[in-house]
Steps between C-alpha positions, in 0.01 A plus 500: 500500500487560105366204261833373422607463888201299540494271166846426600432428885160279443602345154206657322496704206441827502264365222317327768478766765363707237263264481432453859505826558197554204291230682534667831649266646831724560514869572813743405516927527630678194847713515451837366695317195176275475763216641274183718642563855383215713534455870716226713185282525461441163755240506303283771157573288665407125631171691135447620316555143771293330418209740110507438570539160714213513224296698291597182264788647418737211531900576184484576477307797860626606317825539241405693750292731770735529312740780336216688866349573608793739147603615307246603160720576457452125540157445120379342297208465468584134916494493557172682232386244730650200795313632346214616420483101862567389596195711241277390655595087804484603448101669322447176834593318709291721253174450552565128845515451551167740313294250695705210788345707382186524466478084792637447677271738275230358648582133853526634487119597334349199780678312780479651775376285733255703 
């Protein structure tokens, strides 16, 4: 599968699987051309990195996940630690933005033309 068939099948850029692929997160072969060829399971694995990086992981910490999903003889102590801390942020973020909410909501009633 070239770069294009897969930006267009998983909705990122071939910008971004550049990128992914620079990170290690994603692995292609090379045509003869110097063309990315990547395999059939590179659809499943962009899908997976675009959902940690949508749960706010950095490529970092998607790296170190990405093995221990399908093998779970690595999974670590020092991982579930890692993650364990990602969650804890990521609570922290939520907390925030429901008292930014409840300002903002706050605001919206005091000023609220009738």
């Amino acid at each position: 599968m070239r770069i294009g068939d897969l930006s267009a099948t998983t909705g990122a850029s071939p910008r971004s699987l550049r990128y992914y692929e620079e990170q290690g997160l994603l692995t292609s072969s090379r045509s003869a051309g110097g063309q990315r060829h990547y395999p059939e399971t590179a659809v499943e694995r962009v899908r997976l990195i675009q959902s940690l990086l949508s749960a706010g992981l950095n490529s970092a910490t998607i790296q170190d996940v990405l093995p221990c999903i399908n093998d779970e003889a690595i999974r670590t102590p020092w991982l579930a630690a890692r993650l364990t801390s990602e969650l804890e942020r990521v609570e922290s973020q939520i907390e925030d933005l429901h008292r930014t909410r409840a300002v903002l909501a706050g605001l919206v009633k005091q000023y609220r033309v009738e």
